[in-house]
C-alpha positions, 0 to 999 in steps of 0.5 A, spaced: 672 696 550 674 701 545 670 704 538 676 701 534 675 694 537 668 694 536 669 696 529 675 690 527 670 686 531 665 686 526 670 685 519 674 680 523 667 675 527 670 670 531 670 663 529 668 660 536 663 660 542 663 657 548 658 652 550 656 652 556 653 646 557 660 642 555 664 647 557 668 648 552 670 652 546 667 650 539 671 652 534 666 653 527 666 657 520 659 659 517 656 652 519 661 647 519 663 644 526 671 643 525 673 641 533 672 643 541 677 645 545 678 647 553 681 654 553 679 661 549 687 662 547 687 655 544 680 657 540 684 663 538 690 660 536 687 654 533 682 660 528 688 663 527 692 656 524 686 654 520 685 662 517 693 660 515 691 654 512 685 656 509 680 652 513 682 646 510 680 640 515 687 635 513 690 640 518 686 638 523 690 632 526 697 635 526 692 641 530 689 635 535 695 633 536 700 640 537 694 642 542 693 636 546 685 634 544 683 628 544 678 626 538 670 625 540 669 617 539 664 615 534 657 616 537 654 609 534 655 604 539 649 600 536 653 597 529 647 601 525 647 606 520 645 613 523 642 610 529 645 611 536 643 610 543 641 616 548 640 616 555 633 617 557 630 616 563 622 616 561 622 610 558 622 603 561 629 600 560 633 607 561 636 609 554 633 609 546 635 608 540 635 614 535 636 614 527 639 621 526 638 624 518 637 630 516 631 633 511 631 639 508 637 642 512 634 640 518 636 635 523 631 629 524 630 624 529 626 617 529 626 614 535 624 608 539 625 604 545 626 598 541 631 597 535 626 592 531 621 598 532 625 603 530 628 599 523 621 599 522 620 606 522 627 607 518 624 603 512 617 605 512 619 612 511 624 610 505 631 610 508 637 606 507 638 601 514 644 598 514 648 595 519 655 597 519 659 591 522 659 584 523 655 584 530 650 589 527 650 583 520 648 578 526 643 582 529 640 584 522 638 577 521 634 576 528 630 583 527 628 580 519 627 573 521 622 577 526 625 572 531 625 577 538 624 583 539 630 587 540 
């Protein structure tokens, strides 16, 4: 590599990474995630598109689909706000139950291998437990009658 690209380098930072671990480019600017992609010119282009745009996120559906990238299904399988299930081979029946927020800056999780155990945690701790469809409403009532265990 060259002086002179070493220095433009520096004025002009690249605005993704590849992850090793999903294989792909991740394309971000000064903290906020904007999209994944597969190859390293799509994470080029894409960059340069969002430079012209002024990194306004409304140009990220025209982007999807010009490139082809499928959007990320929503984590949340469980119905309930912030709370998610995440495999996990430790515990008796296979996954967990994950209430995600974060606390001063930081990424914070409240775990628990029962739904009913872990709506306990959120409340003791102050934090909103909603649920955000109609099965997570039915569910709500079972775990405030205290009727089973989920």
């Amino acid at each position: 590599m060259l002086l002179k690209d070493l220095f433009l380098e520096k004025l002009e930072p690249k605005y993704y990474y590849y992850n090793k671990k999903s294989k792909k480019y991740v394309i971000y600017r000064q903290g906020t995630y904007y999209l994944t992609c597969n190859t390293k010119e799509q994470a080029e282009n894409i960059t340069q598109e969002l430079k012209k745009n002024n990194w306004n996120k409304d140009v990220l559906p025209s982007i999807r689909k010009k490139y082809g990238i499928v959007q990320k299904n929503n984590n949340n399988l469980t119905g309930f706000y912030r709370t998610y299930i995440t495999k996990d081979d430790k515990m008796k029946n296979g996954y967990r139950y994950v209430y995600q927020y974060q606390e001063d800056g930081l990424k914070t999780r409240l775990t628990s291998s029962k739904l009913s155990e872990l709506r306990k945690k959120v409340l003791s701790n102050g934090m909103l437990w909603k649920p955000l469809t109609n099965d997570a409403i039915v569910v709500e009532e079972i775990l405030k009658k205290g009727d089973m265990e989920l």
